[in-house]
C-alpha positions as CSV (number, residue, x, y, z in Angstrom):
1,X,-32.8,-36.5,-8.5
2,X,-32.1,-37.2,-12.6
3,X,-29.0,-39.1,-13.4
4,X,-28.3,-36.7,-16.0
5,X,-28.1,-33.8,-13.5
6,X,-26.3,-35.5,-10.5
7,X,-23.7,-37.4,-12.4
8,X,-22.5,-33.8,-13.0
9,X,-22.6,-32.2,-9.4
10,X,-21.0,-35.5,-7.9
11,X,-17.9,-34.7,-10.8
12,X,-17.7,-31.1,-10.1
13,X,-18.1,-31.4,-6.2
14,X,-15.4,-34.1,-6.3
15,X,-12.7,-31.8,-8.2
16,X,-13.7,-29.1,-5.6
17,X,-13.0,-31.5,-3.1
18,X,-9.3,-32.0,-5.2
19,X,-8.9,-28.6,-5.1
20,X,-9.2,-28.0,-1.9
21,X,-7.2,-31.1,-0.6
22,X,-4.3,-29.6,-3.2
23,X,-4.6,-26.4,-1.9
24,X,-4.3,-27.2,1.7
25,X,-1.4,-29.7,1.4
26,X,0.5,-26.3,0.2
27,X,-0.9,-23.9,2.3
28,X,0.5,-26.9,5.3
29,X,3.8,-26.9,4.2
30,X,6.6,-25.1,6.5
31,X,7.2,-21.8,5.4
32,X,10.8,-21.3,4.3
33,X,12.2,-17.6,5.2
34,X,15.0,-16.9,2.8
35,X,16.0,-13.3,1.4
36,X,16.4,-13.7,-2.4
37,X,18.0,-10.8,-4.5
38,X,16.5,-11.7,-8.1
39,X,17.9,-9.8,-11.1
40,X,15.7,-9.5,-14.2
41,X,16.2,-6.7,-16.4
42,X,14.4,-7.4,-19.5
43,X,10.7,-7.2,-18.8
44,X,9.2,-5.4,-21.9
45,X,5.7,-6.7,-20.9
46,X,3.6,-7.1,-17.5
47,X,4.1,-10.8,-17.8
48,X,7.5,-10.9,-16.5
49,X,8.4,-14.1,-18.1
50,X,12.2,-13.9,-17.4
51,X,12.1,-14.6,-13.9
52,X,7.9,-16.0,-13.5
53,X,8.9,-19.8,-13.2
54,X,11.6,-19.4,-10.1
55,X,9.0,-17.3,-8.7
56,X,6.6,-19.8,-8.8
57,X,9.1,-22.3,-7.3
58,X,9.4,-20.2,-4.6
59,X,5.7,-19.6,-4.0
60,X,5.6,-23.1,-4.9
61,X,8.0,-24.1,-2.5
62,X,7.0,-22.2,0.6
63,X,10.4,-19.9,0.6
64,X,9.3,-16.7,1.7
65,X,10.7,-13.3,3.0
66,X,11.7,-12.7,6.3
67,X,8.3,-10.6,7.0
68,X,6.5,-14.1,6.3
69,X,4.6,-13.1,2.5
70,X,5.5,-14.7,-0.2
71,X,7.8,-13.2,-3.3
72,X,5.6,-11.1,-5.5
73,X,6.3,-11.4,-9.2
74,X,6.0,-7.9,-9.8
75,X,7.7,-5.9,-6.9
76,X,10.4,-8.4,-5.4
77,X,13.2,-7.9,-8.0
78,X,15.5,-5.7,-9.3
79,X,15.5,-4.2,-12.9
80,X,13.1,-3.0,-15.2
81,X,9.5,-2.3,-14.3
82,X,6.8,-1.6,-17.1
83,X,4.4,0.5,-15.5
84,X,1.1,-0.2,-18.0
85,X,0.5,-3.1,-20.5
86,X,-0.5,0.4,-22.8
87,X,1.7,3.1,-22.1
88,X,5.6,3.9,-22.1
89,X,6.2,4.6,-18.3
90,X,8.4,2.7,-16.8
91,X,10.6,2.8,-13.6
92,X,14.1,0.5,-12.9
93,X,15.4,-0.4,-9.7
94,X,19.1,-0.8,-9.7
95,X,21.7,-1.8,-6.8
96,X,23.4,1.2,-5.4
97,X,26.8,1.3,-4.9
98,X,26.6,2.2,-1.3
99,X,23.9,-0.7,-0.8
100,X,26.0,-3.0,-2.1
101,X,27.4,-4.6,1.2
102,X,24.2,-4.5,2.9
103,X,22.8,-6.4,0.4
104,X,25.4,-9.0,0.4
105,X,24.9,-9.0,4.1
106,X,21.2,-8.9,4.5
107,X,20.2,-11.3,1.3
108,X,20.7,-15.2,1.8
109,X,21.2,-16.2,-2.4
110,X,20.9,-14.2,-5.3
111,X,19.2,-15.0,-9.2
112,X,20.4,-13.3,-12.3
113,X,17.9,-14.2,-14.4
114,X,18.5,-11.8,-17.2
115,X,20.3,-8.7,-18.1
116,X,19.9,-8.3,-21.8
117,X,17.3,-5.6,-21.2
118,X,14.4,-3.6,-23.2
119,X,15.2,-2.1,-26.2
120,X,13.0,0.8,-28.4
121,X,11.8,-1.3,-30.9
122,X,10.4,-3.8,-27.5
123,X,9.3,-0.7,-25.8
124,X,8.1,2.5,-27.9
125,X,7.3,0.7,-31.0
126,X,6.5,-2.8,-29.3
127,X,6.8,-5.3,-32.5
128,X,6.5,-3.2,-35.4
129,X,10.2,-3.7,-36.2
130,X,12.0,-6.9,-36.0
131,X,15.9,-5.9,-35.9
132,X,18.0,-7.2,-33.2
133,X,19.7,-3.7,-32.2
134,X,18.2,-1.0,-31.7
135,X,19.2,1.9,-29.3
136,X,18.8,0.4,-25.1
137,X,16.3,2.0,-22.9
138,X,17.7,0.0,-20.3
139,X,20.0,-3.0,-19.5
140,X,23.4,-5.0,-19.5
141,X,25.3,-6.1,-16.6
142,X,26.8,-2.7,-14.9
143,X,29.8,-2.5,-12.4
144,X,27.5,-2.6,-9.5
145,X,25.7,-6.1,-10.5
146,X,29.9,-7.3,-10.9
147,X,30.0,-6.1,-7.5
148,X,27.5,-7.5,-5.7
149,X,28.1,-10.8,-7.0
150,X,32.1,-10.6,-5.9
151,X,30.9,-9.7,-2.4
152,X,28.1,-12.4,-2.3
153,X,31.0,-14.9,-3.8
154,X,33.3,-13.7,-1.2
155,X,30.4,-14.4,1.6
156,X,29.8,-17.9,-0.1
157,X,26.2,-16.8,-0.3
158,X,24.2,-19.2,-2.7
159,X,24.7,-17.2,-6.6
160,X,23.2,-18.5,-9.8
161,X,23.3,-17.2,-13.5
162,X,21.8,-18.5,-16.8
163,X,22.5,-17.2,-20.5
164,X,23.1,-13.7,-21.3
165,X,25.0,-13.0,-17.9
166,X,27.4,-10.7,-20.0
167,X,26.3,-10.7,-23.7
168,X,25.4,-7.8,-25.4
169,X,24.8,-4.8,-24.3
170,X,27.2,-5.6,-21.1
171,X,30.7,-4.1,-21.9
172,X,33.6,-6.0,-22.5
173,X,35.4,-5.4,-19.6
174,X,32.7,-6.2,-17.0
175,X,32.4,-9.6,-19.1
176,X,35.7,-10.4,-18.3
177,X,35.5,-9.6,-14.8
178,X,32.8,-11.8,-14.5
179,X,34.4,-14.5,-16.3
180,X,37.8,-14.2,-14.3
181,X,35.8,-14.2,-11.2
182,X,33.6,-17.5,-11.6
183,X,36.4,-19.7,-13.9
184,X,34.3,-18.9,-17.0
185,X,35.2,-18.7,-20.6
186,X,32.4,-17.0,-23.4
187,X,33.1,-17.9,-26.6
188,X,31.0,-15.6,-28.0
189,X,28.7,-17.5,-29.6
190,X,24.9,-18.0,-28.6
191,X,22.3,-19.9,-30.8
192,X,18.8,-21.2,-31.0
193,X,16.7,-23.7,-32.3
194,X,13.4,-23.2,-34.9
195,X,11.6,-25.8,-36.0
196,X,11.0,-24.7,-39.2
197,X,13.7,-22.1,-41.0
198,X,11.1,-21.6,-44.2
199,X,10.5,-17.7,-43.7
200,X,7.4,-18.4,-45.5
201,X,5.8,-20.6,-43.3
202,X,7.2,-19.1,-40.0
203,X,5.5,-15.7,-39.5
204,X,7.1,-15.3,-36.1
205,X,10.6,-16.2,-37.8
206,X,12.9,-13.7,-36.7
207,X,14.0,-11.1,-39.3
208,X,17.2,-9.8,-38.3
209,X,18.2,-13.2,-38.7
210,X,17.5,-13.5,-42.2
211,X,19.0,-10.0,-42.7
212,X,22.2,-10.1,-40.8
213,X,22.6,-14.0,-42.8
214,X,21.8,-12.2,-46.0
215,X,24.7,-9.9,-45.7
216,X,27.1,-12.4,-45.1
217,X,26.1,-14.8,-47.8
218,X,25.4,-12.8,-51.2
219,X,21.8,-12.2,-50.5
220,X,20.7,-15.5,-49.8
221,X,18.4,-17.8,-47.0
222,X,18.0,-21.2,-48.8
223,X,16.9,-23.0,-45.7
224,X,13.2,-24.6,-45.3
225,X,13.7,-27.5,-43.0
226,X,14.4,-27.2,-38.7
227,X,17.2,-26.0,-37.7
228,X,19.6,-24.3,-35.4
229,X,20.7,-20.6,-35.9
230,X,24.5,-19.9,-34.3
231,X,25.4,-15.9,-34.0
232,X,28.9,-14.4,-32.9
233,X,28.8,-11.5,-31.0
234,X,30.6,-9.5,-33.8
235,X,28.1,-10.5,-36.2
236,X,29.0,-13.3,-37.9
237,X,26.1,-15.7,-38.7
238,X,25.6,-19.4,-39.3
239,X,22.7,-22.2,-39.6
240,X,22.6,-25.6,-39.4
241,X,19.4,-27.0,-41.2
242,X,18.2,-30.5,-40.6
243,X,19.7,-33.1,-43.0
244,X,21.9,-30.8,-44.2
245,X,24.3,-30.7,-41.3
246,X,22.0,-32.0,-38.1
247,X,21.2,-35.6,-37.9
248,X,18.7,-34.6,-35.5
249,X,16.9,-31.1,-35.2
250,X,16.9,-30.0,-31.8
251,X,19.4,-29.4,-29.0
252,X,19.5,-32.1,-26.2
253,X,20.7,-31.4,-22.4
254,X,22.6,-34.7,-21.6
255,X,22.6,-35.1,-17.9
256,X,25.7,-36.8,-16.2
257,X,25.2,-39.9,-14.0
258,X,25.6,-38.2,-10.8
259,X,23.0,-35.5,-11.7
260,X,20.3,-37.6,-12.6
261,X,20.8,-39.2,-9.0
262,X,21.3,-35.8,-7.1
263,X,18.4,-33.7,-8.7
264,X,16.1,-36.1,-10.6
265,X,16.3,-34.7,-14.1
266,X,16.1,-37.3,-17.3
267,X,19.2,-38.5,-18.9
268,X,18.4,-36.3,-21.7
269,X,15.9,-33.6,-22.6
270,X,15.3,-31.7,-25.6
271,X,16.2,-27.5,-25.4
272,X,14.3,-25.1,-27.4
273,X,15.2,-22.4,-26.3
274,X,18.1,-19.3,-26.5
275,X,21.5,-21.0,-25.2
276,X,25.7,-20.1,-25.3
277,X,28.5,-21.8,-26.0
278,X,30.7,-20.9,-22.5
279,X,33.2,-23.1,-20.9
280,X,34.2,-24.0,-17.1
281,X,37.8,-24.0,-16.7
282,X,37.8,-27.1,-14.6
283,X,35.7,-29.7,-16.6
284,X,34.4,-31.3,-13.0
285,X,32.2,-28.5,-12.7
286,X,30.1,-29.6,-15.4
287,X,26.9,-31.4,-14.3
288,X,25.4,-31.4,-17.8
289,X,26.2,-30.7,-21.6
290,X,24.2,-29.2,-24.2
291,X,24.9,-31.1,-27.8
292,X,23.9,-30.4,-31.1
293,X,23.7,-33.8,-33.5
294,X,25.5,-32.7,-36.2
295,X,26.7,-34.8,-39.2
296,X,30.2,-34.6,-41.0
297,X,29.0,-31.4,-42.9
298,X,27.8,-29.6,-39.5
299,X,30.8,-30.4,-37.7
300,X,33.0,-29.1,-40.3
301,X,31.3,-25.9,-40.4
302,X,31.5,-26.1,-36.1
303,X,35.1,-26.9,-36.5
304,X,35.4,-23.8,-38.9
305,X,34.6,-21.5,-35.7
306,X,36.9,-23.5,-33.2
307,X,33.1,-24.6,-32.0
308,X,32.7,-28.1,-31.2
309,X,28.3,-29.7,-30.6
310,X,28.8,-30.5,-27.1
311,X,29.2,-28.0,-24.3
312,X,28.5,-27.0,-20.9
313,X,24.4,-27.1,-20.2
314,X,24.8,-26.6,-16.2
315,X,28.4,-25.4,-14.5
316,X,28.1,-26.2,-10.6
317,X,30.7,-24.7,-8.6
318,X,30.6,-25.6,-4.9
319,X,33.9,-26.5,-2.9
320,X,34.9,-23.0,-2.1
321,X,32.0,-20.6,-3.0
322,X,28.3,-21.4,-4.3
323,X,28.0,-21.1,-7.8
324,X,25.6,-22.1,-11.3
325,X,25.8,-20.7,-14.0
326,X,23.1,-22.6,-16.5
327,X,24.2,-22.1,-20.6
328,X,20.4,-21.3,-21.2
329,X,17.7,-19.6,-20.8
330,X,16.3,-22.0,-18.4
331,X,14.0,-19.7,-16.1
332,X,11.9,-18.2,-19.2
333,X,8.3,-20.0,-18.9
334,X,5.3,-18.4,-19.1
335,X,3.6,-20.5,-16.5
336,X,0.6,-19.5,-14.5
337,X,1.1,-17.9,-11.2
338,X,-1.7,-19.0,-9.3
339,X,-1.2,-23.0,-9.7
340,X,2.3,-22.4,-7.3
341,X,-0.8,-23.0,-4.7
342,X,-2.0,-26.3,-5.3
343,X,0.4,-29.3,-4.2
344,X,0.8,-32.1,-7.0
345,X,0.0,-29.8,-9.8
346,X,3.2,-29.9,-11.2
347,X,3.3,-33.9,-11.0
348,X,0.1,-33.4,-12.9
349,X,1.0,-31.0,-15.5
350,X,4.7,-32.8,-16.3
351,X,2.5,-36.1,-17.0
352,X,0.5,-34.1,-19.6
353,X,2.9,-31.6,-21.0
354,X,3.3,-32.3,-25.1
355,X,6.0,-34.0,-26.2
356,X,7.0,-31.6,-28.9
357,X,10.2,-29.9,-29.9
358,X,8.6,-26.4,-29.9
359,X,6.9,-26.9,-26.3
360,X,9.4,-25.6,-23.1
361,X,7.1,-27.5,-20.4
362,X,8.8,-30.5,-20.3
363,X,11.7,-29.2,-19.9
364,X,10.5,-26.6,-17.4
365,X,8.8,-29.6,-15.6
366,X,11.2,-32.4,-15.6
367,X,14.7,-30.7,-15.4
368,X,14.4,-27.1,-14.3
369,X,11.6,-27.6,-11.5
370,X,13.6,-30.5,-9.9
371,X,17.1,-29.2,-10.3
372,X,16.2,-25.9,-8.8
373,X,14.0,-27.4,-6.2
374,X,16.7,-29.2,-4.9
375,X,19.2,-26.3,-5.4
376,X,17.2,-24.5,-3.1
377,X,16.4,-27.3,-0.6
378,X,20.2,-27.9,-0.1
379,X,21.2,-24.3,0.5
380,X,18.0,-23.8,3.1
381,X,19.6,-26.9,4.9
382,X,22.5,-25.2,5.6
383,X,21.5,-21.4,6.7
384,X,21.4,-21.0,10.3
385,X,18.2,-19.5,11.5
C-alpha cells in the first residue's frame, strides 16, 4: 500500500483506538446515584449555559439519578424552559409549596445556579435592545426557593449558590432571609471585567452600561483601555480602567493554602466573568478571595463606596449544615455536552485552553472542575445507600 495513504489510516485508526479506550474508561466507572435539585432560571436560549458545565460534571462524573440515567441538560432542573430556538413558547417549572418537604426529603443536594431570569428584550425581542431592565417574563428568587433551601439546611442536605442568589429582580425581603439564614452579608454591589472599555472597538460592549454611566457623570464615557465595571443595585455606577486606577486589568481568585491542598485549584486564577461583593460573617468560612489590583486612585474611589479589592471568591460553610455560596458566576460555560463521555478529556483540554483574560476555560478547567469534583466526591462519601 502507498505511504502517502497508510500513514493516514494508521493516524486516524489510532485516534479511534483513543476514542474508544476514553470512552470506555467512562462508561467503567461506578455509577453514582444521587438526587440533585438544580435551579436555573435564566435560560433565554436552548443552550442552557447557566447550569451546562455542573451537568457535564455530573455526566462526567458518573452521578446519576436514582432510576440509573444520567441528568439531562434540558429536562432535569427547575426554572425556565424555552420551548424553540425560534419561537416565544416557553414553560417554567417551579417548586410547589406543598412539594416542598418532599423535595427536601426525597433530593440528596441542591444547585442554585441562577435566578436572575429572562427578560423581554432576551425573550420577545431577543438582542435588538441592549438595556439592562426591562419588564421580567420570569425569575428572582420567590418564597418557595427560600423555603426549600431552610428545609434542606435544616436536613444538612449538601446546598450550593453562586452570584445573583438574591439580586435583582428578588425582593428585598427574601434577600434578607436568605442572608440571615446562611451568615451572609450583600453589599449590593456586583461588577465585571472587559477587556477593552473603548465602545468603539467593543461591539458586544454592553450599552446600558454606558447609559446608566452617562447619567451619572454629565454625559460622559472617556474610557478606552481594560477595565472593570462596578454597579450598585440602586443604580449607582463606577469603572476602574487600566492604569488609571488598576495596576493589573483583570480580577484574580486567590486560593488559601488549605484549598489548594483540599481541592487542587491554582494559587491564583484570573476571573472574567459577572462576580459580587458579599461577605461571610465568620471570616473562617472563606476558602478563597476575589481581588481587584487597584492603585492609590482605584482604592480611593473603592474606599468612596465602603468597598475594599479583596473579598470573598468561595464561602464554605460545613460544621453545622452544608453550605457554598461561590461570589461568581462560576457554573456559566458553554462547554460541549458530549465530551462528559470520554475520560481524560478534561486533562487534555485544561493543557490546551488559552491563556487569555477574555477565555473562561481555564478557569472552568483548573478551579471550577476540581473544586466541584471534590465537592461532590466528599458529600457522596457520606450518604448512606
Amino acid at each position: 500500500m502507498n505511504k502517502k495513504i497508510l500513514i493516514p489510516i494508521i493516524i486516524v485508526g489510532a485516534l479511534l483506538i483513543i476514542l474508544l479506550g476514553s470512552w470506555l474508561s467512562w462508561y467503567l466507572k461506578d455509577e453514582k446515584p444521587i438526587q440533585v435539585y438544580i435551579l436555573d432560571k435564566t435560560v433565554p436560549t436552548l443552550e442552557r449555559t447557566e447550569h451546562k458545565s455542573f451537568n457535564w460534571i455530573l455526566n462526567h462524573n458518573r452521578y446519576v439519578k436514582p432510576n440509573g440515567d444520567l441528568y439531562d441538560i434540558d429536562q432535569d432542573y427547575y426554572g425556565f424552559f424555552p420551548i424553540h430556538s425560534k419561537s416565544q413558547e416557553f414553560d417554567f417549572r417551579s417548586v410547589r409549596i406543598h412539594e416542598i418537604d418532599d423535595i427536601a426529603t426525597d433530593y440528596d443536594m441542591l444547585y442554585y445556579a441562577d435566578t436572575y431570569g429572562v427578560y423581554y428584550n432576551e425573550w420577545y425581542k431577543r438582542g435588538t435592545e441592549d438595556v439592562k431592565h426591562t419588564q421580567k417574563v420570569y425569575g428572582g428568587l420567590n418564597q418557595n426557593d427560600y423555603l426549600l433551601l431552610k428545609e434542606m439546611k435544616e436536613r444538612k442536605k449538601l446546598i450550593i449558590t453562586e452570584f445573583n442568589l438574591y439580586n435583582a429582580p428578588t425582593n428585598g425581603l427574601i434577600r434578607e432571609k436568605v442572608e440571615t439564614l446562611f451568615d451572609l452579608n450583600w453589599s449590593g454591589w456586583t461588577g465585571k471585567y472587559f477587556s477593552s472599555l473603548d465602545t468603539a472597538k467593543g461591539k458586544n460592549f454592553p450599552q446600558w452600561i454606558v447609559n446608566l454611566y452617562m447619567e451619572q457623570n454629565n454625559h460622559k464615557w472617556p474610557f478606552k483601555k481594560a477595565g472593570i465595571v462596578l454597579v450598585h443595585k440602586f443604580g449607582t455606577i463606577t469603572v476602574l480602567e487600566l492604569e488609571t486606577h488598576l495596576t493589573e486589568e483583570i480580577p484574580v481568585i486567590n486560593a488559601s493554602q488549605s484549598m489548594m491542598e483540599r481541592f487542587g485549584v491554582p494559587e491564583y486564577t484570573y476571573y472574567p466573568q459577572w462576580f459580587d461583593i458579599t461577605f461571610a460573617e465568620n471570616k473562617d468560612d472563606i476558602l478563597a478571595n476575589f481581588t481587584i489590583h487597584v492603585n492609590a486612585k482605584g482604592d480611593s474611589i473603592m474606599r468612596k463606596y465602603n468597598l475594599k479589592p479583596v473579598f470573598p471568591a468561595v464561602i464554605e460553610h460545613t460544621k453545622d449544615y452544608k453550605f457554598y455560596y461561590f461570589g461568581g458566576d462560576f457554573a456559566e460555560n458553554d462547554i460541549p455536552n458530549k465530551t462528559a463521555f470520554f475520560e481524560g478529556y478534561h486533562n487534555l483540554i485544561s493543557i490546551f485552553s488559552r491563556d487569555n483574560y477574555n477565555n473562561t476555560d481555564k478557569f472552568y478547567w483548573q478551579f471550577y472542575l476540581p473544586m466541584m469534583t471534590r465537592i461532590l466526591d466528599d458529600y457522596y462519601k457520606t450518604l448512606e445507600r
